[in-house]
MMTF fields as JSON, N, C-alpha, C and O atoms, coordinates in Angstrom:
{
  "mmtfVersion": "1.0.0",
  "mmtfProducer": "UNKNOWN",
  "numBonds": 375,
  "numAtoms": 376,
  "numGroups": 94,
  "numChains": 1,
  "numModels": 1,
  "chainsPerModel": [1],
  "groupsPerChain": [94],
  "chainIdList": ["A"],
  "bondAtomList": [4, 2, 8, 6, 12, 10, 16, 14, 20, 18, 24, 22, 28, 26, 32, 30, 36, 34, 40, 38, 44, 42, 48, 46, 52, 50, 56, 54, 60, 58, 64, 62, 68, 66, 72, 70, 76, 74, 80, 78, 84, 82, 88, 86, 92, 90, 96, 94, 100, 98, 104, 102, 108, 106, 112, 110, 116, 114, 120, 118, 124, 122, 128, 126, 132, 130, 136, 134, 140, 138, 144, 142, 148, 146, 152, 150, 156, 154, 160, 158, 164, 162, 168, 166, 172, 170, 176, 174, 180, 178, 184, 182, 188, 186, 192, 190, 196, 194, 200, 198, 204, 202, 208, 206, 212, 210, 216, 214, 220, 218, 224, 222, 228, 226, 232, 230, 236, 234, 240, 238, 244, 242, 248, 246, 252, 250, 256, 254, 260, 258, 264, 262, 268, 266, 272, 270, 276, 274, 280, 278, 284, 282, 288, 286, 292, 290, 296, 294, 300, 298, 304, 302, 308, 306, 312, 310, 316, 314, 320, 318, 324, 322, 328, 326, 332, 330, 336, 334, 340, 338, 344, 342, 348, 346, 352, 350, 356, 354, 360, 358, 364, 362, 368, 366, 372, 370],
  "bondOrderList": [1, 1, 1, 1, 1, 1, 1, 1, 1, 1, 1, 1, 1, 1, 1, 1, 1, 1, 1, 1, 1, 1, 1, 1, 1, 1, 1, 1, 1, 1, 1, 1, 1, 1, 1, 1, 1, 1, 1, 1, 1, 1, 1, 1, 1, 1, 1, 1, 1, 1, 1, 1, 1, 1, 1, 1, 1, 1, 1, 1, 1, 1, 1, 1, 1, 1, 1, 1, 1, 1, 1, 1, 1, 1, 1, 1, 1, 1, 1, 1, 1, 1, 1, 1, 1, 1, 1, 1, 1, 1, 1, 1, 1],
  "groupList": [{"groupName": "UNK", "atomNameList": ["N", "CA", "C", "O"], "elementList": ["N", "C", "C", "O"], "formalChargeList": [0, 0, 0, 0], "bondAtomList": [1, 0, 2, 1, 3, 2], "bondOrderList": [1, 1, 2], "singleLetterCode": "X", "chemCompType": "L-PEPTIDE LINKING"}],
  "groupTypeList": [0, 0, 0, 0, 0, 0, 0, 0, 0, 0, 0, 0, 0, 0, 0, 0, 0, 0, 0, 0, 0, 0, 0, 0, 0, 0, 0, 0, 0, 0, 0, 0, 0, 0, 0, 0, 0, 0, 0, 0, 0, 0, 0, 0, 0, 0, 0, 0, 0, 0, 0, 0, 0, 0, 0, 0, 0, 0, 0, 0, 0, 0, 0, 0, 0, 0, 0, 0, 0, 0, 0, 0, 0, 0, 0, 0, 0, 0, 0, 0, 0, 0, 0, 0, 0, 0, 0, 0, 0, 0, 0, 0, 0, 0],
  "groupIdList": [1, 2, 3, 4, 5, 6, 7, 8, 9, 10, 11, 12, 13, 14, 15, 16, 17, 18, 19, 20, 21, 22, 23, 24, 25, 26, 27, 28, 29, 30, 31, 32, 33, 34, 35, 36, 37, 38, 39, 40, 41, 42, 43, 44, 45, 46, 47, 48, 49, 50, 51, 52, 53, 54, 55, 56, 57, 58, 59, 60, 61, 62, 63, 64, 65, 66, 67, 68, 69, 70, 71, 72, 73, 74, 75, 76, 77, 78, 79, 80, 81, 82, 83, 84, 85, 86, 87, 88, 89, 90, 91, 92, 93, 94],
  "secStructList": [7, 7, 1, 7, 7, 7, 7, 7, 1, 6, 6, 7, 1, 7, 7, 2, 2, 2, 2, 2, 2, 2, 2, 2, 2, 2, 2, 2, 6, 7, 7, 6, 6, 2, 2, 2, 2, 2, 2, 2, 2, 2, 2, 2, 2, 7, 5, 6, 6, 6, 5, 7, 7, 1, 5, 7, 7, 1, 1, 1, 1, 7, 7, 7, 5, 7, 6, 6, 7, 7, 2, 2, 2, 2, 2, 2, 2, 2, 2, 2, 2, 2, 2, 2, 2, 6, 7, 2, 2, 2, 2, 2, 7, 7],
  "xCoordList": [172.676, 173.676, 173.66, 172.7, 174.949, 174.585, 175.501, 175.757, 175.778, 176.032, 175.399, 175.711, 174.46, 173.435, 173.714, 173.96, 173.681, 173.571, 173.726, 173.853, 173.68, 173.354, 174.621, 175.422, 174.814, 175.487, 175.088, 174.345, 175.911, 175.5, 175.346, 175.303, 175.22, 175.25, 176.928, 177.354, 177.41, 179.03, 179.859, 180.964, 179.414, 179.591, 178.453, 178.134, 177.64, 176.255, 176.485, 175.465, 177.812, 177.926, 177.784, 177.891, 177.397, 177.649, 178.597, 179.485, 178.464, 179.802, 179.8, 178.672, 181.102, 181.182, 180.049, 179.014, 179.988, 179.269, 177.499, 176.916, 177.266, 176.118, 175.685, 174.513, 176.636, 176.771, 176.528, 175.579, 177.549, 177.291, 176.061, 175.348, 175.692, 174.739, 173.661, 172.774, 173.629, 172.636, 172.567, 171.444, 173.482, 173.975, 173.485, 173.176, 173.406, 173.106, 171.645, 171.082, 171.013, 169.733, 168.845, 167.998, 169.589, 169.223, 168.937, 167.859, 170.325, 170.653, 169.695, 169.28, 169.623, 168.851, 167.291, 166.737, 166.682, 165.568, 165.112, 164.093, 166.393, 166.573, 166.381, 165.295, 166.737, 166.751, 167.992, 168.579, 168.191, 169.648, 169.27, 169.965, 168.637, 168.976, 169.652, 170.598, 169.028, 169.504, 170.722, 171.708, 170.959, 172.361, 173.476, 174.626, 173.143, 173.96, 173.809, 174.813, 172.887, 173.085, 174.585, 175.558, 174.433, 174.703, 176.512, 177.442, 176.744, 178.343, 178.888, 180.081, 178.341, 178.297, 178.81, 179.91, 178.228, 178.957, 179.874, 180.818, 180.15, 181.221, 182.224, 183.275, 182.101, 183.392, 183.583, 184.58, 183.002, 182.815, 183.773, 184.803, 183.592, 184.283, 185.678, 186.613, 185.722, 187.058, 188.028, 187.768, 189.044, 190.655, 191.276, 191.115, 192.152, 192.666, 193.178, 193.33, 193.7, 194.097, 192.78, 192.954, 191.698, 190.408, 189.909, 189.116, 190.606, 190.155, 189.246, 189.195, 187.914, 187.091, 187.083, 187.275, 186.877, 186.807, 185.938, 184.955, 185.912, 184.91, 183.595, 182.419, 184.414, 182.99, 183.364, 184.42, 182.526, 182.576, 181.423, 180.361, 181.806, 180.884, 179.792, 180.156, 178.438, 177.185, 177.654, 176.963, 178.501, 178.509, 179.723, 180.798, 179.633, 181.254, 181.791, 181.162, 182.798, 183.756, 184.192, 184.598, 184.086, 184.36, 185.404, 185.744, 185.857, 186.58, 186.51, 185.635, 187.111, 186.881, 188.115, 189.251, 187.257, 188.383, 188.562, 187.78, 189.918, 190.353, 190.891, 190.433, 191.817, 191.901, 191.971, 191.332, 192.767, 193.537, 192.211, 192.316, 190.87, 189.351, 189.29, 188.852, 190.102, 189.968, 188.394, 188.077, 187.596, 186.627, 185.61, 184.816, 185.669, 184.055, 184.498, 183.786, 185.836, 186.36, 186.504, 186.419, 186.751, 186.593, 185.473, 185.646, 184.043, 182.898, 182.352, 181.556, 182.654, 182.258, 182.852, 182.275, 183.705, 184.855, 184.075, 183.98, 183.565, 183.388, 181.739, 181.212, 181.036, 179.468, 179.302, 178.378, 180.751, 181.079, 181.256, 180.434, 182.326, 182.269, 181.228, 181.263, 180.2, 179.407, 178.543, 178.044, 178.425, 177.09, 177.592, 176.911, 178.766, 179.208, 179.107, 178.724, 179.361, 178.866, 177.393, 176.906, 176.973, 175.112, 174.471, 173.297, 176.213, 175.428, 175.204, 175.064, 175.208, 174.618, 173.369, 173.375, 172.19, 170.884, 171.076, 170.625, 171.456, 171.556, 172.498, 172.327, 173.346, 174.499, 173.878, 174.147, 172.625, 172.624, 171.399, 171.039, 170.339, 169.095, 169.252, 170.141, 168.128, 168.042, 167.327, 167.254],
  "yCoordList": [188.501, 188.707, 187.587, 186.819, 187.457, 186.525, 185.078, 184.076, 185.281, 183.772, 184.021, 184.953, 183.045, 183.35, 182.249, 181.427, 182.095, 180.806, 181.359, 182.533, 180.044, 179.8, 180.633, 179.748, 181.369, 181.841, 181.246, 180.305, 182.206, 181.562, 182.744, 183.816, 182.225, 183.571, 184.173, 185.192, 183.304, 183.742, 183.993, 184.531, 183.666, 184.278, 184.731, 183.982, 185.732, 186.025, 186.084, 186.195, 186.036, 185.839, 184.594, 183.947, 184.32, 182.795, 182.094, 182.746, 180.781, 180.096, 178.803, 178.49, 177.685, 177.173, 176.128, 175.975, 175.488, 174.603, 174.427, 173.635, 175.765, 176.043, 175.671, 175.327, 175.684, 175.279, 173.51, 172.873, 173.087, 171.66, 171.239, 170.491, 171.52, 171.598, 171.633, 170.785, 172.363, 172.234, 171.294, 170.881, 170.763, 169.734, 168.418, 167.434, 168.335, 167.168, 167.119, 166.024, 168.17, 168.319, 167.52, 166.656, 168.347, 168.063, 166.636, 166.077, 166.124, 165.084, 163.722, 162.687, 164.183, 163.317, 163.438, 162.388, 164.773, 165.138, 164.498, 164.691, 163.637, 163.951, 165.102, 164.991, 165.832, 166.8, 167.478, 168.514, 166.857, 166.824, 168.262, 168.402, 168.962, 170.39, 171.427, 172.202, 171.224, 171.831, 171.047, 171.778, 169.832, 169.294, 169.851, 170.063, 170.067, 170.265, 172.314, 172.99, 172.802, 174.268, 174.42, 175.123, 173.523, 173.634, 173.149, 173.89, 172.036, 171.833, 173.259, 173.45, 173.66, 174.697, 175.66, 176.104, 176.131, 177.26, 176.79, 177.578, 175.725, 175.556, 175.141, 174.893, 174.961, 174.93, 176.784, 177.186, 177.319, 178.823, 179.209, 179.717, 179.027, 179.584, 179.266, 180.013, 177.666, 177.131, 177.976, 178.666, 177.983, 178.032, 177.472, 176.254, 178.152, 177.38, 176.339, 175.798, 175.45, 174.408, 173.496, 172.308, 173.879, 173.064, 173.17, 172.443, 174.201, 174.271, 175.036, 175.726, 174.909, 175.917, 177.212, 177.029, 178.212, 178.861, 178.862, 178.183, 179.582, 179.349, 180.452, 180.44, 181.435, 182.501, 183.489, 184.103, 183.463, 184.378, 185.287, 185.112, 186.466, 187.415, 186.507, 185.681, 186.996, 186.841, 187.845, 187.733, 188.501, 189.468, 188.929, 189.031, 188.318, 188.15, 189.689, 190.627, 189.437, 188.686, 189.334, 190.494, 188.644, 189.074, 188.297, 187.145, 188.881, 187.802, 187.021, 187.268, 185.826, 184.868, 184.882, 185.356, 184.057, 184.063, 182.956, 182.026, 182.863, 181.739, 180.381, 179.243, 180.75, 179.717, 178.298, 177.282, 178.445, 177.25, 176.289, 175.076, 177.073, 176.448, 175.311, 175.311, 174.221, 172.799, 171.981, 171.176, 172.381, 171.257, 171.249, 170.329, 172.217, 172.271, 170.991, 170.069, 171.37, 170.317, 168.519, 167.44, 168.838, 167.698, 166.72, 165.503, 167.414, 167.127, 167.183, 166.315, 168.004, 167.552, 165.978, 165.217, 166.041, 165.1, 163.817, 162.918, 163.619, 162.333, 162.135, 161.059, 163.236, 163.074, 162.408, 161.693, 162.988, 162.77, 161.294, 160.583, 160.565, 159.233, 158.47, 157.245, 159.094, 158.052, 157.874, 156.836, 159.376, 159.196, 158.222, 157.235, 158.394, 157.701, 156.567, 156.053, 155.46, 154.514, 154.186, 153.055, 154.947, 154.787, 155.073, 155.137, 155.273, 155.138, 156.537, 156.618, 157.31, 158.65, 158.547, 158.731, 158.205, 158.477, 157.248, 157.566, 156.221, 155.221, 155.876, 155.63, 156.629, 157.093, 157.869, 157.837, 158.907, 160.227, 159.939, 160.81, 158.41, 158.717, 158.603, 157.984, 159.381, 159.137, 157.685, 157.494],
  "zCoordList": [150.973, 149.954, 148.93, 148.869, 147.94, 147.01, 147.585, 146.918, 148.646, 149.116, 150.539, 151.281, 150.805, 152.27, 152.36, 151.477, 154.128, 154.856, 156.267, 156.614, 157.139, 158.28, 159.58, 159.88, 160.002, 161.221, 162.675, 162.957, 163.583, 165.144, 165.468, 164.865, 167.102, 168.164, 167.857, 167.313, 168.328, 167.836, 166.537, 166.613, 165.545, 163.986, 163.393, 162.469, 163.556, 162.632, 161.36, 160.68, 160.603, 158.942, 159.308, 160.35, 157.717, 156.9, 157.826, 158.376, 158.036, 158.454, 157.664, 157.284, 157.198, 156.704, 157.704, 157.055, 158.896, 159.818, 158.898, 158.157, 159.591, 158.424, 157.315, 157.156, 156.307, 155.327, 155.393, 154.935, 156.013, 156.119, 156.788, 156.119, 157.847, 158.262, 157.107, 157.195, 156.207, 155.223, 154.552, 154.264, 154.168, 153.021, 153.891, 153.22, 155.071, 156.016, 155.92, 155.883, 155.879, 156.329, 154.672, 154.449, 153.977, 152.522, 152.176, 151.975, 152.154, 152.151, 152.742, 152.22, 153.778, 155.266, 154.316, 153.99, 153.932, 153.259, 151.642, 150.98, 151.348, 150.035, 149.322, 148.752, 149.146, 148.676, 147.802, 148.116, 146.919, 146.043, 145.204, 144.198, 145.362, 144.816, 146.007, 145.868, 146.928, 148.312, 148.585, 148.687, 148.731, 148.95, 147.798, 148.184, 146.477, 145.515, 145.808, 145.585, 146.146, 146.469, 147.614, 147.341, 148.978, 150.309, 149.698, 150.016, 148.948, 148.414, 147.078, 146.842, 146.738, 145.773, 146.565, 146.239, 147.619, 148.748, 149.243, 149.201, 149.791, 150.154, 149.481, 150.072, 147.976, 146.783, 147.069, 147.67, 146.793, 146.465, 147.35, 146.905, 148.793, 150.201, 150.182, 150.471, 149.683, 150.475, 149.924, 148.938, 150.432, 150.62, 149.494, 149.417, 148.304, 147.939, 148.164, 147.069, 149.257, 149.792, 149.721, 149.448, 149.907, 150.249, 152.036, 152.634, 152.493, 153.916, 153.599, 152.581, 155.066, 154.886, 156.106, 157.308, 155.603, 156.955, 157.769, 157.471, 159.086, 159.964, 159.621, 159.983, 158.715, 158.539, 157.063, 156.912, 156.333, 155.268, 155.248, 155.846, 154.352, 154.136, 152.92, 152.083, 153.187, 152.355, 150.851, 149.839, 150.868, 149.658, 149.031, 149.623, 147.79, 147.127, 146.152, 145.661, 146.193, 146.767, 148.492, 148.562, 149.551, 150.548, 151.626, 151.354, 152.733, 153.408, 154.077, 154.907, 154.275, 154.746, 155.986, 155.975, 157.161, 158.182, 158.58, 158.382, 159.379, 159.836, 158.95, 159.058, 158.188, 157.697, 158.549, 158.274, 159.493, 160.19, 160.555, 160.737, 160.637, 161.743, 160.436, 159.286, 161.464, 160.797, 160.733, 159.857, 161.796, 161.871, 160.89, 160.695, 160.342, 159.733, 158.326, 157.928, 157.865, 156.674, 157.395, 156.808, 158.89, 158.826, 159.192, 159.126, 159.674, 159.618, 158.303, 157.946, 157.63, 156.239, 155.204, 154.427, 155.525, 155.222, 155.728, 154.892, 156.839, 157.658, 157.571, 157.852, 157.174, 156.757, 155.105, 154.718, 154.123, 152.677, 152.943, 152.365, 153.839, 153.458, 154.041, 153.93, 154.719, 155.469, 154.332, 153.898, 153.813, 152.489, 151.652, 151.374, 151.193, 150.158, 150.276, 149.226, 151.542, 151.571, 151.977, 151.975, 152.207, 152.24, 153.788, 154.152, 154.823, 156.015, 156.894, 158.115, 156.19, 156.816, 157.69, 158.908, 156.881, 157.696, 158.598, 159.698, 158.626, 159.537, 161.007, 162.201, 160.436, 161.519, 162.514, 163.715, 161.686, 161.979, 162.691, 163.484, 162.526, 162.838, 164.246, 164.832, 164.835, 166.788, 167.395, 168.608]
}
């Protein structure tokens, strides 16, 4: 559809995780077109409030569920300030 991304066994739509998940990968890759694609969907998704849900449809405009599924905003949230101060790939490497 015209918003694609990553699902699970347990949400096969799009899910916001996914999403971040991309933006990490990108990121980690340098890859600032894919990082700037991967935050682009998830402006698109969120919640007026700025929450994200746990799963949206690939077809806009479609629905989104769960508002309340706090984590994915707050793994995003806590990957945003590590980048911001520079220590993402340091955090993230094995």
């Amino acid at each position: 559809g015209a918003r694609p991304g990553l699902g699970s066994l347990h949400t096969p739509a799009p899910w916001a995780l996914g999403d971040v998940q991309a933006w990490m990968v990108a990121r980690l890759a340098d890859d600032p077109a894919r990082a700037d694609d991967a935050l682009n969907r998830l402006r698109a998704i969120a919640f007026a409030d700025g929450m994200l849900p746990e799963a949206y449809a690939a077809e806009e405009p479609g629905p989104r569920i769960r508002h309340w599924f706090a984590w994915p905003g707050a793994v995003l949230a806590a990957l945003l300030l590590l980048d911001d101060r520079g220590q993402l790939a340091a955090r993230l490497r094995v």
